[in-house]
N, C-alpha and C positions, 0 to 999 in steps of 0.2 A: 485433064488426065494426068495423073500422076505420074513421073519416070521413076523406073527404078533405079537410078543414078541418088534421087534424092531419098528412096528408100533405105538404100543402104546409106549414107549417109547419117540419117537418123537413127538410124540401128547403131551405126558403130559411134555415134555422139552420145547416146544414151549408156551403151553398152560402156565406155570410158568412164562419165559422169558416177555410173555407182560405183564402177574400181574406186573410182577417187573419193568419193565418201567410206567405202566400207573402209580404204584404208587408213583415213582420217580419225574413224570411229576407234579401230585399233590404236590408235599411239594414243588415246587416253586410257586405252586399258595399261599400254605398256609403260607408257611417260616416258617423257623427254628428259635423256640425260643432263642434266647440269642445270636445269629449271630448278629456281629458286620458289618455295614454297614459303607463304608466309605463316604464321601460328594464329590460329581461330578462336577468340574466347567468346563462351558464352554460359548463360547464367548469368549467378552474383558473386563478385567474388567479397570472400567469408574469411578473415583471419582467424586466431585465437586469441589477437587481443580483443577482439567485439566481442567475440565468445563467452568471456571474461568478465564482459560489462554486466550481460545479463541478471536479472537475480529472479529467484521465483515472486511471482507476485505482482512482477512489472505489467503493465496496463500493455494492449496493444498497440496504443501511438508512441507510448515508451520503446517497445522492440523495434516497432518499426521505425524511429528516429537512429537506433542503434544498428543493423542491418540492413536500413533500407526496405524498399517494397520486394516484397515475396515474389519470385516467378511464378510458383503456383501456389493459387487461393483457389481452392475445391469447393467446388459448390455442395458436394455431396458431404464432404470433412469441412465444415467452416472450423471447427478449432484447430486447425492443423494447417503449416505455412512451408511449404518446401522452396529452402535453397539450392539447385542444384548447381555446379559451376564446371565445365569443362574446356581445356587447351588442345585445340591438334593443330598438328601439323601434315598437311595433308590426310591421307587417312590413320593415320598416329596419333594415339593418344598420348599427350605427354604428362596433362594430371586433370585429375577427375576429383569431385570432392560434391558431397551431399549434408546440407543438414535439414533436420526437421523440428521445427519451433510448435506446442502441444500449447493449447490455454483451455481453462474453464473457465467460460465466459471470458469476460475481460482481463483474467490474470493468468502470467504463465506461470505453465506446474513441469515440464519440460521438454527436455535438448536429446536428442537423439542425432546417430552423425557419425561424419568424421571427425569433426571439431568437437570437443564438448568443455562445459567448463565447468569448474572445481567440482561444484555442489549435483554435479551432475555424471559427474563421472564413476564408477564403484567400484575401481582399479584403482582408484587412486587414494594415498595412504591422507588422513586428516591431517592437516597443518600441527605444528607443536608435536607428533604423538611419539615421532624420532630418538629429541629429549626426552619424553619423559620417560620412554624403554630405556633410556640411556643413564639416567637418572636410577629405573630401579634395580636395573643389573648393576650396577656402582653400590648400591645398596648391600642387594642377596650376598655382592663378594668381600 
């Protein structure tokens, strides 16, 4: 026969036991003051000097010796090679950064991104063309 001596007992052991969980569950939503978080990378991480190397027409074990292996290779996009690369710190993002390498067939046609380089960019003014505006306003005056 059971007493109820051990009844309540069990009731209030239990009854304790989830106070102390739920309250546990809460301090991860609130965090602990002065806990050190460390910064999470993941991805690839992508300079603009790699960026740079690229040229159009490079075979695919050429980019990927320049880059490295793709995180994702789409099965459904096989010419299409996404870098994605993210830092946080706790739930902070501190930098985020995406590129996407385009080929037909085996040669690349291009860089889309945050990164891009020269021959790929359409913002950006042709090498030389500075001089030679420079050159022909020196001229007209």
């Amino acid at each position: 026969m059971i007493r109820p001596r051990h009844i309540l007992r069990v009731f209030l052991l239990t009854t304790l036991l989830t106070t102390c969980l739920t309250g546990l569950s809460a301090c991860g939503f609130v965090g602990f003051p002065g806990v050190y978080k460390i910064d999470i990378e993941q991805g690839n991480l992508v300079t603009q000097e790699m960026i740079e190397q690229l040229q159009p027409g490079m075979s695919r074990r050429q980019v990927r010796f320049i880059m490295g292996s793709p995180l994702v290779e789409d099965t459904f996009q096989p010419d299409r090679w996404d870098y994605p690369y993210v830092i946080r710190n706790g739930p902070d993002i501190i930098r985020e950064a995406q590129v996407r390498i385009f080929f037909e067939g085996d040669s690349l046609v291009d860089v889309t991104g945050d990164y891009l380089p020269s021959w790929a960019n359409p913002n950006a003014e042709p090498q030389g063309s500075t001089e030679s505006e420079e050159t022909e306003e020196a001229k007209e005056s």
